[in-house]
Backbone bond lengths (Angstrom), bond angles and torsions (degrees), N, CA, C in turn:
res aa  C-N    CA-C-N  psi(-1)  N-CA   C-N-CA  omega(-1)  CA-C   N-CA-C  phi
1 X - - - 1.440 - - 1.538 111.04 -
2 X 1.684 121.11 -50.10 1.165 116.43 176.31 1.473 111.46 -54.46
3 X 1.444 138.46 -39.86 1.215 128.72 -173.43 1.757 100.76 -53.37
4 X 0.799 143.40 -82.47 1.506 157.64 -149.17 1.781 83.66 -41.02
5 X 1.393 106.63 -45.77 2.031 104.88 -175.12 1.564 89.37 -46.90
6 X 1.799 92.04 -63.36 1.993 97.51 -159.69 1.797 128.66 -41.64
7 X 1.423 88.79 -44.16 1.622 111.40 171.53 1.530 116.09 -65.66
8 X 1.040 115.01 -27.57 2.089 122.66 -171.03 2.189 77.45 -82.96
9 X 1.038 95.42 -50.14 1.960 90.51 -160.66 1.735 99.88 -54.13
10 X 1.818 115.17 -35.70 1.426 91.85 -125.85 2.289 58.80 -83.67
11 X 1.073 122.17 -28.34 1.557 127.03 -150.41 1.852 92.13 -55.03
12 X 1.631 106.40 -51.81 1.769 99.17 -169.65 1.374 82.30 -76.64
13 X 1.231 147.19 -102.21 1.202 139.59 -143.66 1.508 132.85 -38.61
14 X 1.586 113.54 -55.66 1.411 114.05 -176.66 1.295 118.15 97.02
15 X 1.669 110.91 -2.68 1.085 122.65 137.62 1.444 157.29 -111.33
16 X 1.410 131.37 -166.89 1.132 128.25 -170.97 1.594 110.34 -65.40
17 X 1.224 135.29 -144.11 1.512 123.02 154.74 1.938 86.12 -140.24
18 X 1.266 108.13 135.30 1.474 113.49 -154.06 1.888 104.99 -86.71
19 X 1.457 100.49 148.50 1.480 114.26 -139.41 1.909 91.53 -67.28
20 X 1.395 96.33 -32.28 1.910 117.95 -178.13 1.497 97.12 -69.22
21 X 1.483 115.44 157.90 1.377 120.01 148.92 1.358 109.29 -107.57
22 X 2.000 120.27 130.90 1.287 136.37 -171.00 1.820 109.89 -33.03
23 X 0.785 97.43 160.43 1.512 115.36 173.30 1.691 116.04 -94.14
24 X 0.882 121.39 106.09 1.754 118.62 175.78 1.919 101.85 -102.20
25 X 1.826 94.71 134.58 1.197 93.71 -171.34 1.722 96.25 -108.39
26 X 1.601 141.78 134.53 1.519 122.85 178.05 1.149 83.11 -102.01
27 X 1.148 109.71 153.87 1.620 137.57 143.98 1.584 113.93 -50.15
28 X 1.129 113.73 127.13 1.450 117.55 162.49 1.033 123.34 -18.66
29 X 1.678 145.05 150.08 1.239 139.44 160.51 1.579 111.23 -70.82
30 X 1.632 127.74 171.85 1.310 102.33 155.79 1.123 102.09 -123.60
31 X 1.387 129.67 135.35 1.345 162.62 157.89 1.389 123.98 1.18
32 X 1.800 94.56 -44.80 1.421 104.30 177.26 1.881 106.25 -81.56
33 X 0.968 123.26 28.85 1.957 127.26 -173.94 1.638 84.28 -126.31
34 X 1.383 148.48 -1.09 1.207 137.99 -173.86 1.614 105.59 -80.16
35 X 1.204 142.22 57.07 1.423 126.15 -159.52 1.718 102.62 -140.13
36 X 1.243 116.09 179.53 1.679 103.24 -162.27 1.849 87.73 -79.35
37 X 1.507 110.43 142.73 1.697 99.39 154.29 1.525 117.33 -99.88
38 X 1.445 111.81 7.32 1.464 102.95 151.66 1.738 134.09 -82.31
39 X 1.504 100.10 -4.05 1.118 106.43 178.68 1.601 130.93 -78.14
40 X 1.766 127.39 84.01 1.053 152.95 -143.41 1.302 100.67 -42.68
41 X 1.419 128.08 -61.93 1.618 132.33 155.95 1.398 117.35 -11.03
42 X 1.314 90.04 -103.55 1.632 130.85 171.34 1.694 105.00 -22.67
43 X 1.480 127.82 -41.34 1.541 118.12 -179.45 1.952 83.44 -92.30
44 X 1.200 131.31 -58.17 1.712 111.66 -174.75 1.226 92.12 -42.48
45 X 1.304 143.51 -75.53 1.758 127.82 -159.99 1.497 126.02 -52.31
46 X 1.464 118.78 -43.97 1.221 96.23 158.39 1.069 137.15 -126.95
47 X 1.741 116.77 45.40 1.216 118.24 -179.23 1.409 87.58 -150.29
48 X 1.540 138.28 70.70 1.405 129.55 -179.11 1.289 122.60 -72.77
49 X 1.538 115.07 -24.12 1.484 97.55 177.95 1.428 118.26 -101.88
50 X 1.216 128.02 -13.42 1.282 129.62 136.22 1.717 142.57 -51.11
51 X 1.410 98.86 -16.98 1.569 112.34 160.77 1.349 109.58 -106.19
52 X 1.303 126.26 20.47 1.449 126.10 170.60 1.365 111.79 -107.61
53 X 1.348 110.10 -19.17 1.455 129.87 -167.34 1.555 101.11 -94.25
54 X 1.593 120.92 -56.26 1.567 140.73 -162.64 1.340 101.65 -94.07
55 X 1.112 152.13 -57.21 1.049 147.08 -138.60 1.663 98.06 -116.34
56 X 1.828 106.30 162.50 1.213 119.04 -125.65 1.704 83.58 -122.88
């Protein structure tokens, strides 16, 4: 099964499929998203239309 992966990579690309797996870099979190998300308030305040939708 993996061959058919290997062969689709090397056919669009023209290359090998590389011996490493890529590096993903995230961005920092920001600080101010650190807060409870069980807190019934706190997600209506800053997430209202998603706590209008999810929450009970």
């Amino acid at each position: 099964m993996l061959g058919i992966a290997w062969n689709a990579h090397i056919s669009a690309t023209g290359d090998q499929i590389p011996a490493s797996p890529p590096t993903i870099r995230y961005r920092e979190l920001d600080p101010t998203w650190n807060f409870d998300f069980d807190d019934h308030d706190e997600m209506t305040r800053r997430l209202p239309r998603l706590a209008a939708l999810h929450l009970e």
